[in-house]
N, C-alpha and C positions, 0 to 999 in steps of 0.2 A: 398693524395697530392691534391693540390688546386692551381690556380693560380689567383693571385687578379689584377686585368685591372685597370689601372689608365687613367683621361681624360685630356688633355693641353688644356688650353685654347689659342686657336690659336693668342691672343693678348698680352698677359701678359706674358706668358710660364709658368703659375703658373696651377698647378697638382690637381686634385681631385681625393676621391675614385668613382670607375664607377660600380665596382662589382667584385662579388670573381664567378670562374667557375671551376666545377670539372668534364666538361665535357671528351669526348675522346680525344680532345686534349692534355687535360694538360700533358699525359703520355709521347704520342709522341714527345710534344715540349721537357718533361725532356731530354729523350734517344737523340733528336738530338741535344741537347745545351750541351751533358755533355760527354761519349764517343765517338759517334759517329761522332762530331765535332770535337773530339782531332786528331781525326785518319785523317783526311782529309790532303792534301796536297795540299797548296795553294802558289800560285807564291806571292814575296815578294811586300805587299803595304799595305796600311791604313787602314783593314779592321773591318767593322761594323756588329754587327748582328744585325738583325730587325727582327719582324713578321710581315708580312702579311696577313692578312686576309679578306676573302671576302665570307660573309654571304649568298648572293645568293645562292651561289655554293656548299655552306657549303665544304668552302678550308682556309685553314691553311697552310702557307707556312713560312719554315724557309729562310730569304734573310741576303745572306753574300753580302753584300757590299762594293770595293774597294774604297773610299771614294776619291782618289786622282786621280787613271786611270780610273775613272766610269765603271770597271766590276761590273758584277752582276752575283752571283751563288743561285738559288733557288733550295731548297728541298721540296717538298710537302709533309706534316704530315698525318697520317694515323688516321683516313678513309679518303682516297682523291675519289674524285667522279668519276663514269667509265673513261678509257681515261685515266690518271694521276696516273704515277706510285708512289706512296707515298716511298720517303727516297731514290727519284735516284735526284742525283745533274741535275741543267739543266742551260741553259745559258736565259737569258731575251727572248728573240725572239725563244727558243724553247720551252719554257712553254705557252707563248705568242699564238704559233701555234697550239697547243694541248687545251691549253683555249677557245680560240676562238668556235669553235664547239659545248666545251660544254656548253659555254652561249649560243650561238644561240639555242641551244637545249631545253636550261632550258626558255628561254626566250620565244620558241614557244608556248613549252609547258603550259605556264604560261597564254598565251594570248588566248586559249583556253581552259580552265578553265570556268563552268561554272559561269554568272556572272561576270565573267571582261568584261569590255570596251575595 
């Protein structure tokens, strides 16, 4: 299984290929786009799936989006990084709080590396 990344160009809205990935994600994203997502129960509105991603952190995160009441239900995809329980639903501001930390963490760490500025 593979999954192929497309790019928008934030002008035009016109798509390119960006690249194909087989990393540990692609599995997780299957299982939470396809059972795992059936099974959920969600109050009645607009919603959108997106992913999330953010490289740093090496986090993947599935975002149920209510498009209309502006909820937001995230799942972090497995391997989620210490702190982040991967495939537990969370609300914006409680992933947000569990985040936080572990960028400052990655970020300290980062800036003490031999050789950085």
């Amino acid at each position: 299984m593979a999954a192929i990344e497309l790019a928008v160009d934030r002008h035009s809205g016109a798509m390119s290929f960006a690249g194909v990935n087989t990393g540990p994600f692609v599995d997780s994203t299957a299982a939470a786009l396809g059972p795992d997502l059936a099974q959920l129960t969600l109050e009645p509105g607009d919603w959108a799936v997106r992913l999330l991603r953010i490289p740093a952190l090496y986090l993947c995160v599935v975002w149920l989006a209510d498009t209309v009441a502006g909820k937001n239900l995230l799942t972090p995809l497995a391997p989620a990084p210490e702190g982040i329980q991967a495939g537990r639903l969370y609300s914006w501001d409680e992933l947000s709080d569990v985040l936080l930390p572990v960028a400052r963490s990655k970020l300290a760490a980062d800036n003490t590396e031999p050789g950085r500025a």
